[in-house]
C-alpha positions, 0 to 999 in steps of 0.5 A, spaced: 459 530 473 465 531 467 470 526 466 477 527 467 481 527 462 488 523 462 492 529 463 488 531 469 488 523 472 495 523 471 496 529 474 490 527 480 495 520 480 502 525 482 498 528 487 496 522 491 502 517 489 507 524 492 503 524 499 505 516 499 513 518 498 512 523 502 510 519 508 517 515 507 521 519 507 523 526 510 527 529 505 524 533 500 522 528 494 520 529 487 514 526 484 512 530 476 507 529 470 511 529 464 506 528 460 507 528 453 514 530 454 518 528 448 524 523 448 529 526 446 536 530 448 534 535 453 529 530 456 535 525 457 539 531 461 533 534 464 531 527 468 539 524 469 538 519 464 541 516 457 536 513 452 538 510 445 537 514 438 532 510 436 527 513 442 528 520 440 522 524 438 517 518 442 512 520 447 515 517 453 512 516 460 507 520 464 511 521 471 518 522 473 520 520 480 527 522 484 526 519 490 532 518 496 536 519 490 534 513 486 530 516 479 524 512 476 519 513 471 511 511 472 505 511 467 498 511 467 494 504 464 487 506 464 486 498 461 493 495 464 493 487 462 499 483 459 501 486 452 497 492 454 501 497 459 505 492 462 509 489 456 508 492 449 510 499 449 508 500 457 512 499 464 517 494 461 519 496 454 520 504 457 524 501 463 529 498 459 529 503 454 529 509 459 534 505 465 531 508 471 532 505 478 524 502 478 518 504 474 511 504 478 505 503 472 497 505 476 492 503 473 483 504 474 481 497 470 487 491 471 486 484 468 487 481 474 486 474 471 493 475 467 496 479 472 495 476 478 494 467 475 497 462 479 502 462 472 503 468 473 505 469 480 509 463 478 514 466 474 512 473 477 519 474 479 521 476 472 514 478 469 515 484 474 522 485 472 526 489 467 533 489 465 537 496 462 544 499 463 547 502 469 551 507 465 555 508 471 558 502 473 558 498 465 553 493 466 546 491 466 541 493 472 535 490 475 529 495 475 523 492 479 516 494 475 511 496 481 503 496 479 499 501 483 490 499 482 486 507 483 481 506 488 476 512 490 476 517 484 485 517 485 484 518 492 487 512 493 492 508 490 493 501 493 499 496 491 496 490 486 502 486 484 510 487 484 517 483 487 518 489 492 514 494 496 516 500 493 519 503 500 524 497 499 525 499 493 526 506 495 531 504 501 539 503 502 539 499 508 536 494 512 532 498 517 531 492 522 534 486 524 530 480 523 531 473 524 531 467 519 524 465 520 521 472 518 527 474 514 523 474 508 516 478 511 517 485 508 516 491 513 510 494 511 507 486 513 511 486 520 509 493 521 502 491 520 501 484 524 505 488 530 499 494 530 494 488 529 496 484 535 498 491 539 497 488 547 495 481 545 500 475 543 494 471 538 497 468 531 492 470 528 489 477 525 483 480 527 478 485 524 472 487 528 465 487 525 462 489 532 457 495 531 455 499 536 447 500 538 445 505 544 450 503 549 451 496 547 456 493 543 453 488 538 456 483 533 453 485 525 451 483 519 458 481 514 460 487 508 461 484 502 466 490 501 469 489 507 470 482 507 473 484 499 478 489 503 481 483 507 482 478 501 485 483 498 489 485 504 492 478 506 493 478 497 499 484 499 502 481 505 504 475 502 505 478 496 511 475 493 513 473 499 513 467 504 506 465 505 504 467 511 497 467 512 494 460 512 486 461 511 480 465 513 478 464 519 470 465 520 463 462 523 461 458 517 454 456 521 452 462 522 445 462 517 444 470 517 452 472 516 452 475 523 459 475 526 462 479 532 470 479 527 473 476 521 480 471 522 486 470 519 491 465 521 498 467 521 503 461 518 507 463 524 507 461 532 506 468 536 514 467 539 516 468 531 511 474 531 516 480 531 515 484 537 516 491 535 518 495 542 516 504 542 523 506 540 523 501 534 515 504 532 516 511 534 523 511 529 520 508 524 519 512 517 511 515 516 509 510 513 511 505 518 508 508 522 502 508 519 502 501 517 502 500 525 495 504 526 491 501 519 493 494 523 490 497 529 484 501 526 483 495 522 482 490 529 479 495 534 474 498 529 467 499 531 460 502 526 458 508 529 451 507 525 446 501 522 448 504 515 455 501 513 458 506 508 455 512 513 462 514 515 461 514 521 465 510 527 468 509 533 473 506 538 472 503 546 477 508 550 480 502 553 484 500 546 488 506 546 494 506 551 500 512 549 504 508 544 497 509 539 496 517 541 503 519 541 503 515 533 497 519 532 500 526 534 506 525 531 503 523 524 499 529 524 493 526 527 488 528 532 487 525 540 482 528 543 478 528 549 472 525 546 475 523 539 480 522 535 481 525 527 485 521 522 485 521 514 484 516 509 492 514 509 491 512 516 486 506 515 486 499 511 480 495 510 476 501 513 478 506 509 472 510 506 467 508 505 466 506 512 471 512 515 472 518 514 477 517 519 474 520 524 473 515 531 468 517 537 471 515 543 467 510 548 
């Protein structure tokens, strides 16, 4: 198979990166290379933004974003580690050279030792952060740097690290009001342990790993990349936020890692888990409602085959009720007799190669 060029992966990266924007937001938004575009007079026109002399005639940043009126710069780090991509001549030095409202830096190879220590997160909040000039209103600004890991071939891009999911850097306003004993859990997170705990008030999250054989539903054998898939899950809800998971939950004397789920205690009482109610979820932007179902899809998988990675998949018909279907449909998906069609973007820990999207209903 021929090797991407960087032009082409920045371009593959636009693609995908434009369909998470678009799930945000209803408007249209642009997301484009700019790749091996010039600093430069008409660079700083074409884009809204102002840059000092000394940038001129410097290749700039990759991608170009306006998205709800906020613009932003990102680039492609093939190996993104501290000096490399994220400070030397990368994210921070073109944020604040460029002064965008966010700058978002993917990468296929990240030095997770250096961007994710206990050091690091430590001083996360301003490692992840650059400072320019707001022009409009004559003082120094804020810009929150995002790092998005390529997954899949560019076909799935996951957030690493940041201070702010992208969806509230890109917001203006509050869209639910929370208590303060939620206040700093980020929507994506909410949204996630709603779906998860959908019809049920347990404190913990849970991910099926039940396999179906004839007609009989049986507990299997542990994935090591779906147990990955999770630590890497609980990682993002937490991320840089109050923590609010507190641990694993799993059979530790099963010797032929045999086990019907893995558990995740929230750091929360079920009366602290916010109930979102179907006006709430059926209002709530794409992506939130899409977070919704990867909670749902992540609980009530179950393999449709003995071979893991076969795609292959099913769901028991008990577990959907209205609120499921009509999310499905309103997202483009498919509920039908027998099955139900979704894409990748509808899935989490599942997400190929353990579904195509596609659920046999039992």
């Amino acid at each position: 198979m021929r090797r991407l060029n960087k032009q082409e992966k920045i371009e593959k990266i636009v693609i995908s990166f434009k369909k998470e924007i678009d799930d945000m937001f209803d408007e249209e938004n642009i997301v484009k290379s700019i790749y091996k575009e010039i600093i430069n007079e008409e660079f700083c026109s074409n884009y809204g933004i102002k840059a000092p002399l000394s940038s001129f005639s410097k290749n700039g940043p990759h991608i170009f974003f306006e998205v709800n009126n906020k613009i932003g710069f990102g680039m492609y780090i093939e190996d993104l580690s501290f000096n490399k991509g994220l400070y030397e001549e990368g994210g921070k030095y073109w944020a604040e050279i460029l002064s965008p409202d966010f700058f978002v830096l993917f990468s296929s190879k990240i030095n997770e030792a250096e961007l994710i220590n206990s050091l690091f997160q430590m001083k996360k909040d301003r490692l992840l952060s650059a400072f320019g000039w707001d022009y409009a209103k004559n003082k120094v600004k804020h810009i929150p740097l995002i790092i998005y890991k390529i997954e899949d071939s560019f076909l799935n891009l996951t957030r690493f690290n940041s201070n702010e999911t992208l969806l509230e850097v890109l917001s203006n306003i509050e869209e639910f009001k929370i208590d303060q004993d939620i206040q700093e859990i980020s929507l994506e997170a909410q949204f996630y342990i709603a779906g998860n705990s959908h019809r049920s008030n347990e404190d913990e999250l849970i991910f099926s790993n039940r396999i179906r054989n004839d007609s009989e539903i049986m507990d299997t054998v542990l994935d090591l990349k779906f147990f990955n898939n999770i630590r890497d899950l609980e990682r993002k809800l937490s991320e840089n936020k109050k923590e609010i998971t507190k641990g694993f939950k799993i059979d530790a004397k099963n010797e032929n890692f045999v086990f019907p789920d893995i558990r995740i205690k929230l750091n929360m009482t079920p009366s602290k888990i916010k109930k979102l109610n179907k006006d709430e979820i059926m209002n709530s932007s794409p992506i939130l409602r899409k977070t919704f179902l990867k909670g749902f899809f992540d609980r009530h998988f179950i393999y449709n085959s003995d071979e893991p990675y076969s795609g292959e998949a099913c769901l028991e018909n008990s577990s959907i009720d209205s609120v499921i279907k009509q999310l499905i449909i309103s997202l483009g998906g498919k509920v039908l007799p027998n099955e139900i069609i979704v894409d990748n973007s509808f899935l989490e820990v599942r997400r190929m190669p353990f579904c195509s999207g596609r659920f046999i209903l039992i």
